[in-house]
PDB file of N, CA, C and O in Angstrom:
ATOM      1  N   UNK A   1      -9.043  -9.210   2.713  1.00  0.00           N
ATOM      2  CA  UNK A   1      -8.215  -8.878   3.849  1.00  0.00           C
ATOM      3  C   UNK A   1      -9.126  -8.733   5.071  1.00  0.00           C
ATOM      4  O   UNK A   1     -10.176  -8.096   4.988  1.00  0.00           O
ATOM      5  N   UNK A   2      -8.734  -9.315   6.188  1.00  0.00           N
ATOM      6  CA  UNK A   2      -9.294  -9.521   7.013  1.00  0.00           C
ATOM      7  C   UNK A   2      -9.301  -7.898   8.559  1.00  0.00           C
ATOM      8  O   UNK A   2      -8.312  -7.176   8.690  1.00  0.00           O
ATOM      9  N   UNK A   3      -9.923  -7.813   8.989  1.00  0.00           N
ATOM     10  CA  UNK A   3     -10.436  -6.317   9.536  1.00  0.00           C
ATOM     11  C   UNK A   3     -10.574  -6.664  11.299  1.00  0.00           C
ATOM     12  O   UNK A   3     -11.588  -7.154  11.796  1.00  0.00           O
ATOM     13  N   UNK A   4      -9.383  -6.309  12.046  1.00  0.00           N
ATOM     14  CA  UNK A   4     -10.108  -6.173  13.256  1.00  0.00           C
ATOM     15  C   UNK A   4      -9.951  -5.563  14.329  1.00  0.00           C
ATOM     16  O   UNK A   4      -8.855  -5.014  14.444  1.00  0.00           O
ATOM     17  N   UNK A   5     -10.632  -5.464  15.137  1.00  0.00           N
ATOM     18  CA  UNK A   5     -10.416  -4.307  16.320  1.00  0.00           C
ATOM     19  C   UNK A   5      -9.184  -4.723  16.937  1.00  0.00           C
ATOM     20  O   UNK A   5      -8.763  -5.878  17.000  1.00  0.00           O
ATOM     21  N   UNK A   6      -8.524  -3.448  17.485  1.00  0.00           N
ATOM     22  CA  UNK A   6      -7.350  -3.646  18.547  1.00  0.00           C
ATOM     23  C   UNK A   6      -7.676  -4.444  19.653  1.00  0.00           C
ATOM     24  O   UNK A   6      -6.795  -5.258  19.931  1.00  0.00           O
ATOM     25  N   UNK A   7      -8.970  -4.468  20.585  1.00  0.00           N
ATOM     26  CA  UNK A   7      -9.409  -5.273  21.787  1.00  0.00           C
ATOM     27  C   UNK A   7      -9.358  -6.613  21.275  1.00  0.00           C
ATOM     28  O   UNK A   7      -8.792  -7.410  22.022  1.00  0.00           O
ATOM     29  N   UNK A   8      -9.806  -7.068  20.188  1.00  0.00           N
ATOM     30  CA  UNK A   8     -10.155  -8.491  19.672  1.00  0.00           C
ATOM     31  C   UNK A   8      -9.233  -9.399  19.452  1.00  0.00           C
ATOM     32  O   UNK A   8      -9.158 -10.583  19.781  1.00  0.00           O
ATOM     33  N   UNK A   9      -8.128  -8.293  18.503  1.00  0.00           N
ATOM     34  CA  UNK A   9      -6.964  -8.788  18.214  1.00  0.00           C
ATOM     35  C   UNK A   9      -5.824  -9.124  19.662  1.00  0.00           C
ATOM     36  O   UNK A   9      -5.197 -10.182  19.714  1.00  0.00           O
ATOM     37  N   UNK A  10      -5.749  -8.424  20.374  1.00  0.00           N
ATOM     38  CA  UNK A  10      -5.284  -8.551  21.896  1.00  0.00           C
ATOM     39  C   UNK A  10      -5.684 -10.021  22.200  1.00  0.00           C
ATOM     40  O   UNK A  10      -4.831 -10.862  22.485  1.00  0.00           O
ATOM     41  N   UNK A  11      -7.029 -10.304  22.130  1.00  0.00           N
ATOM     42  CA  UNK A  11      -7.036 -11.343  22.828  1.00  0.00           C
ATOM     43  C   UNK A  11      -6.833 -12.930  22.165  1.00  0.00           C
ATOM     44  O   UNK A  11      -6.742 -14.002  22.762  1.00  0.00           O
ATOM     45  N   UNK A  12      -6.795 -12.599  20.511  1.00  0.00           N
ATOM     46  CA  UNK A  12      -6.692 -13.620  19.568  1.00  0.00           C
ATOM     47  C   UNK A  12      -5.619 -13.898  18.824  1.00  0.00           C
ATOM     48  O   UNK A  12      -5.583 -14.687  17.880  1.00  0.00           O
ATOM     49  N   UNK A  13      -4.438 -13.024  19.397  1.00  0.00           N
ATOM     50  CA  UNK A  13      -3.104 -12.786  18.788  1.00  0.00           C
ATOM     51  C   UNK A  13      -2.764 -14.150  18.377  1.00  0.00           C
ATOM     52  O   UNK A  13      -3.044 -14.412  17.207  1.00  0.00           O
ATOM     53  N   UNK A  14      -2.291 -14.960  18.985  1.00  0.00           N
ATOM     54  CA  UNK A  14      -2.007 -16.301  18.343  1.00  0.00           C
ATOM     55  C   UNK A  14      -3.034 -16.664  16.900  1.00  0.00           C
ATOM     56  O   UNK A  14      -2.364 -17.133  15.980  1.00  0.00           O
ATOM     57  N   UNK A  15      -3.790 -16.586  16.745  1.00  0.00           N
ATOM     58  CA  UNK A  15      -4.835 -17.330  15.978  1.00  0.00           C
ATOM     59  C   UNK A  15      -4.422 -16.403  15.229  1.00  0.00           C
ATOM     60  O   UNK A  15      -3.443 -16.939  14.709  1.00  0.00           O
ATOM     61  N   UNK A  16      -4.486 -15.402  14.819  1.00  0.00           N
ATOM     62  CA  UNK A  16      -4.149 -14.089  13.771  1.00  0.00           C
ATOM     63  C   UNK A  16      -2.789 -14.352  13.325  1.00  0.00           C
ATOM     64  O   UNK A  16      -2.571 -13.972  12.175  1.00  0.00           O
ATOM     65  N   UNK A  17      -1.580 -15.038  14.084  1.00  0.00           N
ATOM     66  CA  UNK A  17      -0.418 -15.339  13.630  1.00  0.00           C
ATOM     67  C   UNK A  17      -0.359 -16.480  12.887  1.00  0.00           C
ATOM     68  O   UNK A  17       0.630 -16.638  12.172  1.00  0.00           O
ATOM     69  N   UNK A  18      -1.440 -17.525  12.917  1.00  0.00           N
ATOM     70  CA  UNK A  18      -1.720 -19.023  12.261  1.00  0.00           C
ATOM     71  C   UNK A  18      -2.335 -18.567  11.172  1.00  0.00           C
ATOM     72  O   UNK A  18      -1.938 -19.121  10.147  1.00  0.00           O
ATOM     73  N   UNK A  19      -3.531 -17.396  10.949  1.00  0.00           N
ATOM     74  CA  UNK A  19      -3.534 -16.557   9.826  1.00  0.00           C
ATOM     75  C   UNK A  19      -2.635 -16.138   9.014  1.00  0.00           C
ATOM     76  O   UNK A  19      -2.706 -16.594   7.873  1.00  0.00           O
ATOM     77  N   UNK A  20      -1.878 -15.471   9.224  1.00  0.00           N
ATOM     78  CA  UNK A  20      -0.658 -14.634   9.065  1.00  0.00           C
ATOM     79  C   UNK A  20       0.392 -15.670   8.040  1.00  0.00           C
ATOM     80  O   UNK A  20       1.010 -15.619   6.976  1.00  0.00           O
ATOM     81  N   UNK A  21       0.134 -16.509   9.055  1.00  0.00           N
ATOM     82  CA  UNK A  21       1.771 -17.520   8.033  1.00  0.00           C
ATOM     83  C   UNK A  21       1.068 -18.368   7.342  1.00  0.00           C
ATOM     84  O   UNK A  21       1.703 -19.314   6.877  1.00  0.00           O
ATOM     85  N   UNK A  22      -0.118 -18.318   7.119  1.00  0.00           N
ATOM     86  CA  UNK A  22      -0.727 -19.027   5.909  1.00  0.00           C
ATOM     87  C   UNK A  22      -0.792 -17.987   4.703  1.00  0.00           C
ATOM     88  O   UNK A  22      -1.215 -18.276   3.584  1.00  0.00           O
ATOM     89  N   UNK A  23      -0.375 -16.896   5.038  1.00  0.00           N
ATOM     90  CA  UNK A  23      -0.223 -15.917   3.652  1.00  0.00           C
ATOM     91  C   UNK A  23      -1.523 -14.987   4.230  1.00  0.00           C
ATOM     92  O   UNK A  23      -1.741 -14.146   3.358  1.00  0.00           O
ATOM     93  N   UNK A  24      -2.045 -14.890   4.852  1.00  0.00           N
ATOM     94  CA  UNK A  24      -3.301 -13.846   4.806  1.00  0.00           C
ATOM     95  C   UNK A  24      -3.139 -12.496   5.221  1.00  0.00           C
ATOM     96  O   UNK A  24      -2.250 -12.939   5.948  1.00  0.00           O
ATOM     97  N   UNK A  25      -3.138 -11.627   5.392  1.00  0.00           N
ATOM     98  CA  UNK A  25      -3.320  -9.966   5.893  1.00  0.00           C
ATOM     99  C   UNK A  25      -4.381 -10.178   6.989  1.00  0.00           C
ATOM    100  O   UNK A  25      -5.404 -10.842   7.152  1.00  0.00           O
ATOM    101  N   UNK A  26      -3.518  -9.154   7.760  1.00  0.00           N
ATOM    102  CA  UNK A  26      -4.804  -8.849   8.617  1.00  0.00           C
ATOM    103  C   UNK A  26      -4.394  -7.063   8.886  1.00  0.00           C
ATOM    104  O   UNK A  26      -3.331  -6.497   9.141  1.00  0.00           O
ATOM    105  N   UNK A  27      -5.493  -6.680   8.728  1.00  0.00           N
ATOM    106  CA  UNK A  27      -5.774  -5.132   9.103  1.00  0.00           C
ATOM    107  C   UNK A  27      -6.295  -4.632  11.008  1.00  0.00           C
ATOM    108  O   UNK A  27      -7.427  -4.959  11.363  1.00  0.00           O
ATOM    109  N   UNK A  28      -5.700  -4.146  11.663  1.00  0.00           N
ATOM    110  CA  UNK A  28      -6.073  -3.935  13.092  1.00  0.00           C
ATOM    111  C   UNK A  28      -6.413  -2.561  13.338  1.00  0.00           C
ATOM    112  O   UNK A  28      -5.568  -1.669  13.261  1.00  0.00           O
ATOM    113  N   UNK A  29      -7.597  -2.358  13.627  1.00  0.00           N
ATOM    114  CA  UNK A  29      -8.395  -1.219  13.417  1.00  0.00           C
ATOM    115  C   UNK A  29      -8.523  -0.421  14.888  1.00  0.00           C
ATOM    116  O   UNK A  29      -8.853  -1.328  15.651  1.00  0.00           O
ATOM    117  N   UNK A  30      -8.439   0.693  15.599  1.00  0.00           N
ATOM    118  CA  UNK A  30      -8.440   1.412  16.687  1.00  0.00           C
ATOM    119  C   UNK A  30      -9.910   2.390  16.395  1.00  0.00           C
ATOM    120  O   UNK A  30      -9.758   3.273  15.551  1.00  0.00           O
ATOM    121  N   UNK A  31     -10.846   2.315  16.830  1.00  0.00           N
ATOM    122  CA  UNK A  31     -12.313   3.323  17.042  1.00  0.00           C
ATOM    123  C   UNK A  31     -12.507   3.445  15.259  1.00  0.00           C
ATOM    124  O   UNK A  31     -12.622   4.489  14.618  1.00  0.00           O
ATOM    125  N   UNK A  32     -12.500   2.280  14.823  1.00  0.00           N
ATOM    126  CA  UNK A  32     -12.881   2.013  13.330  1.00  0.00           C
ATOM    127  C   UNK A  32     -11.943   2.571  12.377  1.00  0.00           C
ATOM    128  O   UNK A  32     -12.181   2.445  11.176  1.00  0.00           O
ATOM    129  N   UNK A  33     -10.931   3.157  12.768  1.00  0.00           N
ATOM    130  CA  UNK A  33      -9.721   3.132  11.578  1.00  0.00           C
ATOM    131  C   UNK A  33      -8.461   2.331  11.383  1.00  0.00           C
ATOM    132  O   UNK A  33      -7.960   2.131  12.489  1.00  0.00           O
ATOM    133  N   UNK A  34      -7.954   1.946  10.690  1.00  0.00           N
ATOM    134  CA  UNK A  34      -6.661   1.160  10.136  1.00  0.00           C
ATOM    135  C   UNK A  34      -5.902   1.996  10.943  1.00  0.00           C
ATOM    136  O   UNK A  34      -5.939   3.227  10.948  1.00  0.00           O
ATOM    137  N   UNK A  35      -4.928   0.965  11.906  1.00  0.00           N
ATOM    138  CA  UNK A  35      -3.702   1.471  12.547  1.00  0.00           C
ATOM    139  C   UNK A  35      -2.502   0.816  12.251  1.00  0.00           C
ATOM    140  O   UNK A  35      -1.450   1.454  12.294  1.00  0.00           O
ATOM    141  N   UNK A  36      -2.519  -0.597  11.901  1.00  0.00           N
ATOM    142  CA  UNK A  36      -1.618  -1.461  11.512  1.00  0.00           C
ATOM    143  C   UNK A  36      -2.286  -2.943  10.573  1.00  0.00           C
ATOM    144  O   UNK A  36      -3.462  -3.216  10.336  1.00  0.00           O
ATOM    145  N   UNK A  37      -1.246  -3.562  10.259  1.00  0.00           N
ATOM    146  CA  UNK A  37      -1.800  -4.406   8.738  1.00  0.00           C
ATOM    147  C   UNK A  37      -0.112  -5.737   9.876  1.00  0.00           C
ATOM    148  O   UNK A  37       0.962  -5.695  10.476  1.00  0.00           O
ATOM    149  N   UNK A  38      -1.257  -6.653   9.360  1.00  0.00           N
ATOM    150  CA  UNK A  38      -0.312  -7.931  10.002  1.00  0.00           C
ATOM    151  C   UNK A  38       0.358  -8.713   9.025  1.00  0.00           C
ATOM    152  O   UNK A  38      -0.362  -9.552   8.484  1.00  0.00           O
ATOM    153  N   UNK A  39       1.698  -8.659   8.604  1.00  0.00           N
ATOM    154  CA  UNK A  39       1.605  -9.450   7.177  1.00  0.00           C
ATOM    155  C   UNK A  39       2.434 -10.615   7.278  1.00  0.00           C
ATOM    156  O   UNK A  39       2.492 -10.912   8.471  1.00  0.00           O
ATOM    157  N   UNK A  40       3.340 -11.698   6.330  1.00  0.00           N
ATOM    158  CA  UNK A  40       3.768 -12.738   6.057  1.00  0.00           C
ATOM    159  C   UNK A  40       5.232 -12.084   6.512  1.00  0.00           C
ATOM    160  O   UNK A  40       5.501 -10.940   6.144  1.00  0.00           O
ATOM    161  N   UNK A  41       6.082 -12.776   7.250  1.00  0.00           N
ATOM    162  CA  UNK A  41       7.459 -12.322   7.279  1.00  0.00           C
ATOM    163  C   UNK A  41       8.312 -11.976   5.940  1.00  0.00           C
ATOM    164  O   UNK A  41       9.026 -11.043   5.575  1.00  0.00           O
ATOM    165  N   UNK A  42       7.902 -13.115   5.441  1.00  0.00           N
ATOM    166  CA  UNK A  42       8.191 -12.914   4.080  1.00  0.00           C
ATOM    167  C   UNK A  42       8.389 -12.447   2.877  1.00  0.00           C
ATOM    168  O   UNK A  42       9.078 -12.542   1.861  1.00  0.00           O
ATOM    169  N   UNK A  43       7.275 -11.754   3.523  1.00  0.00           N
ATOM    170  CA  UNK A  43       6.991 -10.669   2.432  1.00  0.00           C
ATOM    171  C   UNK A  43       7.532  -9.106   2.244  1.00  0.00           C
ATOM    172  O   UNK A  43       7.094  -7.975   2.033  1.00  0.00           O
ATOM    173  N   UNK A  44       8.731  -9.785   2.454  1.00  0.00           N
ATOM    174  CA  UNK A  44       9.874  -8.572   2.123  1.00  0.00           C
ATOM    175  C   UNK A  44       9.799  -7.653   0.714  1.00  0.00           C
ATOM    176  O   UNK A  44       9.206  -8.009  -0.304  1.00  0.00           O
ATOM    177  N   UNK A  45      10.583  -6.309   0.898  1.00  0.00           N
ATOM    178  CA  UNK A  45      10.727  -5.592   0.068  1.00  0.00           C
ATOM    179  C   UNK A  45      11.635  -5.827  -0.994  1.00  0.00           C
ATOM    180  O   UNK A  45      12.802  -5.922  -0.612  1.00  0.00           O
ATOM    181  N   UNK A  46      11.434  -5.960  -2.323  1.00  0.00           N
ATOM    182  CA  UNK A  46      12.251  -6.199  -3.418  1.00  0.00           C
ATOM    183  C   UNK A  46      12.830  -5.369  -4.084  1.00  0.00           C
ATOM    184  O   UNK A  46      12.543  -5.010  -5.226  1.00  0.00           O
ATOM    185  N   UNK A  47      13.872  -4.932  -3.270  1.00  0.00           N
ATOM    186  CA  UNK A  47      14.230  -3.268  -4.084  1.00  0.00           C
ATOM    187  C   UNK A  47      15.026  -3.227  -5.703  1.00  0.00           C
ATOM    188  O   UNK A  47      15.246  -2.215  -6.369  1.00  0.00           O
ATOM    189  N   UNK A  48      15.310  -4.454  -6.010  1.00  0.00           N
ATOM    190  CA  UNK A  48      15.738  -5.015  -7.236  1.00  0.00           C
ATOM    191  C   UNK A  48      14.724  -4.347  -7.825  1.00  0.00           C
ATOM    192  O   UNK A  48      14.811  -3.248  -8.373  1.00  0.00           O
ATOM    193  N   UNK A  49      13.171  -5.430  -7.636  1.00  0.00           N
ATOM    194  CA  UNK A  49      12.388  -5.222  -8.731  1.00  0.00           C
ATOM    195  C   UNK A  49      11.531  -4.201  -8.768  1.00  0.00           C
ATOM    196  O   UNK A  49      10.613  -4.122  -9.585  1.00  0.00           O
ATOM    197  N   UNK A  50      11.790  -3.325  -7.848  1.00  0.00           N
ATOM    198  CA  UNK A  50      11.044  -1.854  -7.612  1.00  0.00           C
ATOM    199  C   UNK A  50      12.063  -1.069  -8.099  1.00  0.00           C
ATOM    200  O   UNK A  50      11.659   0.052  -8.409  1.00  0.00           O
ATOM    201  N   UNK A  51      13.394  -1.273  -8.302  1.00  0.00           N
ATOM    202  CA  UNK A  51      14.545  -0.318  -9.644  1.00  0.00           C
ATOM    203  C   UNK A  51      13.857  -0.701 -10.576  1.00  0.00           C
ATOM    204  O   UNK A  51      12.905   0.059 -10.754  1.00  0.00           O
ATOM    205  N   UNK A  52      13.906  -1.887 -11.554  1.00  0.00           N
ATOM    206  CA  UNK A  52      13.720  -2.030 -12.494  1.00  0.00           C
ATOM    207  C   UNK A  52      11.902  -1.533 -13.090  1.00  0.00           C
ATOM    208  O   UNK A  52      11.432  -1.289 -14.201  1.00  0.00           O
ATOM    209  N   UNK A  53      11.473  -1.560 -12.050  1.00  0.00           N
ATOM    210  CA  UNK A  53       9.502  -0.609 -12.155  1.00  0.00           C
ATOM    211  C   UNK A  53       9.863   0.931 -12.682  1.00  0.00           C
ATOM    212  O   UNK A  53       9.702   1.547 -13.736  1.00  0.00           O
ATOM    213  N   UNK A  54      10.387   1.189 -11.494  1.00  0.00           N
ATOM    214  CA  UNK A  54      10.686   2.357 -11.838  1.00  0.00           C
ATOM    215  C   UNK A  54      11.467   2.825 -13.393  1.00  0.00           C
ATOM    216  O   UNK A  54      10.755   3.596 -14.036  1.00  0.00           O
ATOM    217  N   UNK A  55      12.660   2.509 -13.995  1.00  0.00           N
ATOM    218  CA  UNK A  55      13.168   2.321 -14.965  1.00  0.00           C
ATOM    219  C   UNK A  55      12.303   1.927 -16.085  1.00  0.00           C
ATOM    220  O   UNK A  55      12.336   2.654 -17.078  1.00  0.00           O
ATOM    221  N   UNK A  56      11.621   1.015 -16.093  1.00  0.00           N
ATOM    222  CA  UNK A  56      10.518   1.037 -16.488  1.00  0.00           C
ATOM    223  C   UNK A  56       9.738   1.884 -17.343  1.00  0.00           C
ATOM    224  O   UNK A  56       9.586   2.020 -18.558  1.00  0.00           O
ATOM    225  N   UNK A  57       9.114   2.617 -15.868  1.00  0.00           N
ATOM    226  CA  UNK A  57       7.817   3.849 -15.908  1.00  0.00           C
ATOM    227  C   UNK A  57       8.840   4.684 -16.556  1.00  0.00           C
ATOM    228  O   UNK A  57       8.248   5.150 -17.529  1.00  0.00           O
ATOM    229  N   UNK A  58      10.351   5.246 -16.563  1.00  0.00           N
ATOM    230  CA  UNK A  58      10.929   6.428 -16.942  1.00  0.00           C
ATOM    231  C   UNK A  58      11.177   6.398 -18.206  1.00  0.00           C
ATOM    232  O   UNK A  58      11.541   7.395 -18.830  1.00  0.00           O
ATOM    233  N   UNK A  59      10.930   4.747 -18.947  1.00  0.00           N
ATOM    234  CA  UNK A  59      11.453   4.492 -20.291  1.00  0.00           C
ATOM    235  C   UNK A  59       9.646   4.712 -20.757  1.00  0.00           C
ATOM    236  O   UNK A  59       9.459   4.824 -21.968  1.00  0.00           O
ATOM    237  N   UNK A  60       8.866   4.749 -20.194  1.00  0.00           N
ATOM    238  CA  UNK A  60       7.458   4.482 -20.895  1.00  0.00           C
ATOM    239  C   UNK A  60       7.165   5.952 -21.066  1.00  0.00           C
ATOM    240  O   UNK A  60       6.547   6.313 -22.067  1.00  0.00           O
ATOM    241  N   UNK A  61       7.647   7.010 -19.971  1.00  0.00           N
ATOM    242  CA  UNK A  61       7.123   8.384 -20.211  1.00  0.00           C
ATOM    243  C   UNK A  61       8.040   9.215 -20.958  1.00  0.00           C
ATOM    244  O   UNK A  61       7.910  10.435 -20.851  1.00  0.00           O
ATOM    245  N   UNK A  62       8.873   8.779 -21.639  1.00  0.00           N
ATOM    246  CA  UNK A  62       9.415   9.669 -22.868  1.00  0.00           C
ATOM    247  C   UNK A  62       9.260  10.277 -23.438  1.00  0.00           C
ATOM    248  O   UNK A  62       8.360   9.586 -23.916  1.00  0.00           O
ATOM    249  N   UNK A  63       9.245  10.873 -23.855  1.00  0.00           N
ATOM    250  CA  UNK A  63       8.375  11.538 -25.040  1.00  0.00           C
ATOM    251  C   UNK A  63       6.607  11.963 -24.779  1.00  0.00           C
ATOM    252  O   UNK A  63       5.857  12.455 -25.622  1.00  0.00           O
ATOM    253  N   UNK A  64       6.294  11.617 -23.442  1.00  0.00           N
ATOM    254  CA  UNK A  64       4.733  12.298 -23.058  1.00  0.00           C
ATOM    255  C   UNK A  64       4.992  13.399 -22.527  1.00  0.00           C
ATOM    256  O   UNK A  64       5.820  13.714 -21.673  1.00  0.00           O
ATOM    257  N   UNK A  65       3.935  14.198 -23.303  1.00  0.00           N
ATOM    258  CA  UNK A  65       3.683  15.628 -23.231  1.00  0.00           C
ATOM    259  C   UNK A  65       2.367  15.887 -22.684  1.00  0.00           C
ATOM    260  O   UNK A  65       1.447  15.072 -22.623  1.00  0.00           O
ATOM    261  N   UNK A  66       2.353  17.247 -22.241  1.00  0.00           N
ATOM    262  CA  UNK A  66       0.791  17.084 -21.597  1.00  0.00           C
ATOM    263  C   UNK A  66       0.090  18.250 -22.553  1.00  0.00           C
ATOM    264  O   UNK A  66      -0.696  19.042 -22.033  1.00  0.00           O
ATOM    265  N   UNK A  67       0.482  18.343 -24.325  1.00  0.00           N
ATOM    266  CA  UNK A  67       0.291  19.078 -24.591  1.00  0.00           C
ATOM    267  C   UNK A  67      -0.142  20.516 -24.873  1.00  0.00           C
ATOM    268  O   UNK A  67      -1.172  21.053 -25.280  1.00  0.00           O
ATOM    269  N   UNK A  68       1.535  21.068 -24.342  1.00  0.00           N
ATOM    270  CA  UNK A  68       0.976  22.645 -24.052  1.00  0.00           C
ATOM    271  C   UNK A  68       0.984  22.805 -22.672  1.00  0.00           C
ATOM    272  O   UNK A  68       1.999  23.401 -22.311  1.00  0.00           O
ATOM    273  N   UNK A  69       0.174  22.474 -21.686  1.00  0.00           N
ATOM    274  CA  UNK A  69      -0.660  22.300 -20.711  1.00  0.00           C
ATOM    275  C   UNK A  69       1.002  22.086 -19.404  1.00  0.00           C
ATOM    276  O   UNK A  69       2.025  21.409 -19.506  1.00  0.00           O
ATOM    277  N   UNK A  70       0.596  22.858 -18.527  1.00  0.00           N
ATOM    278  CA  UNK A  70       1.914  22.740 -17.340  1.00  0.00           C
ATOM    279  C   UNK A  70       1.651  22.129 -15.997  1.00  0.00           C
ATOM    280  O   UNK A  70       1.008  23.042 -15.480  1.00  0.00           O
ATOM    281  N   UNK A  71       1.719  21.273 -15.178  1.00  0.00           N
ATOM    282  CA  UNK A  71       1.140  20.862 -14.097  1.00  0.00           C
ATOM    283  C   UNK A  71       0.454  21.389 -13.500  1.00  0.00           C
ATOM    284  O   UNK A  71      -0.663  21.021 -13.138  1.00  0.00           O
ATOM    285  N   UNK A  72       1.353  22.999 -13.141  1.00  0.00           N
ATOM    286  CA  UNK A  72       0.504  24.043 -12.122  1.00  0.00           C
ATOM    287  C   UNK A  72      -0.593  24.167 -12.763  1.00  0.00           C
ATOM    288  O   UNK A  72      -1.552  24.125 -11.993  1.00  0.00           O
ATOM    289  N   UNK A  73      -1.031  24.378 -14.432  1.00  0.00           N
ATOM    290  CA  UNK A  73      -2.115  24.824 -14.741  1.00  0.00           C
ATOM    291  C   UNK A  73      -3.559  23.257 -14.572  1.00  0.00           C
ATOM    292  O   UNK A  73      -4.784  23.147 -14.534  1.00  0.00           O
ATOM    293  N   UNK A  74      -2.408  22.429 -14.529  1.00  0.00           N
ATOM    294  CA  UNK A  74      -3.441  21.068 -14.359  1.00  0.00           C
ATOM    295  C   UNK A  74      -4.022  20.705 -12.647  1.00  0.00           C
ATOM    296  O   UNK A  74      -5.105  20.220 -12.319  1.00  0.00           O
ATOM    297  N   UNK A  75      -3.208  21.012 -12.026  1.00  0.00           N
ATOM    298  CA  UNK A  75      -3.359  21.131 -10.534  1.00  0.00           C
ATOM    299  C   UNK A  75      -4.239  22.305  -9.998  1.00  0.00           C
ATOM    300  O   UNK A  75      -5.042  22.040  -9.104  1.00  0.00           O
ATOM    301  N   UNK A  76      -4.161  23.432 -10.418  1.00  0.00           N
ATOM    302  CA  UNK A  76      -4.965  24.844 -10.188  1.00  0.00           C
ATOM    303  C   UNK A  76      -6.771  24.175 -11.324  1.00  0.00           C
ATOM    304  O   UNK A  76      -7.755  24.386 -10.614  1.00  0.00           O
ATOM    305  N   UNK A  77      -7.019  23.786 -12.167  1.00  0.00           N
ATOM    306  CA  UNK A  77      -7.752  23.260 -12.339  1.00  0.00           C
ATOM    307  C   UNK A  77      -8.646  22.473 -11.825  1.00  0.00           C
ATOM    308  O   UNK A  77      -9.836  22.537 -12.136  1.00  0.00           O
ATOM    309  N   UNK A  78      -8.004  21.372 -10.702  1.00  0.00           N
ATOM    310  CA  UNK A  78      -9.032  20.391  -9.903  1.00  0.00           C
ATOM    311  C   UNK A  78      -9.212  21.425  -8.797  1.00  0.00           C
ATOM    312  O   UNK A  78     -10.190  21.276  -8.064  1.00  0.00           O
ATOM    313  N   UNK A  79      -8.514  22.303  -8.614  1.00  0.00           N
ATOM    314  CA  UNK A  79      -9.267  23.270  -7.280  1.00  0.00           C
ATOM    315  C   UNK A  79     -10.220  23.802  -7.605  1.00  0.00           C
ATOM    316  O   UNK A  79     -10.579  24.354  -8.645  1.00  0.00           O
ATOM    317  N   UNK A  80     -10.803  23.563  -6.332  1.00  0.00           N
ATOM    318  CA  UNK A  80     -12.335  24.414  -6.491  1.00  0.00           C
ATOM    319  C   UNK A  80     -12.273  26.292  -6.300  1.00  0.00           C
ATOM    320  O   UNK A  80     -13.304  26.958  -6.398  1.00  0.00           O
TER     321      UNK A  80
END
């Protein structure tokens, strides 16, 4: 994935969109952090197949136990 400053991108916007619809990402960065991600129009959300993930994960954790053991006491653990 491709990384670039807000000034750069300003001035190369077209060329980043000829990127873009060839399938690529682009990440646009403000004083070196991620502010926005440029993606494929296309590349829409599949809320079909993000039910059926989910449904999924709820049929896989059945029956898991964290033997004994309660979140709070698993969460109060990684604290320092």
């Amino acid at each position: 994935m491709l990384e670039i400053a807000l000034y750069e991108a300003e001035n190369k916007l077209s060329g980043l969109l000829d990127e873009v619809a060839t399938g690529k990402q682009i990440v646009i960065t403000r004083h070196g952090k991620a502010v926005a991600r440029l993606v494929p129009a296309d590349h829409d959300f599949d809320r079909a197949k993000a039910m059926q993930a989910a449904k999924t994960l709820f049929e896989i954790r059945k029956g898991t136990t964290l033997g004994g053991l309660s979140i709070k006491e698993l969460t109060n653990e990684g604290r320092p």
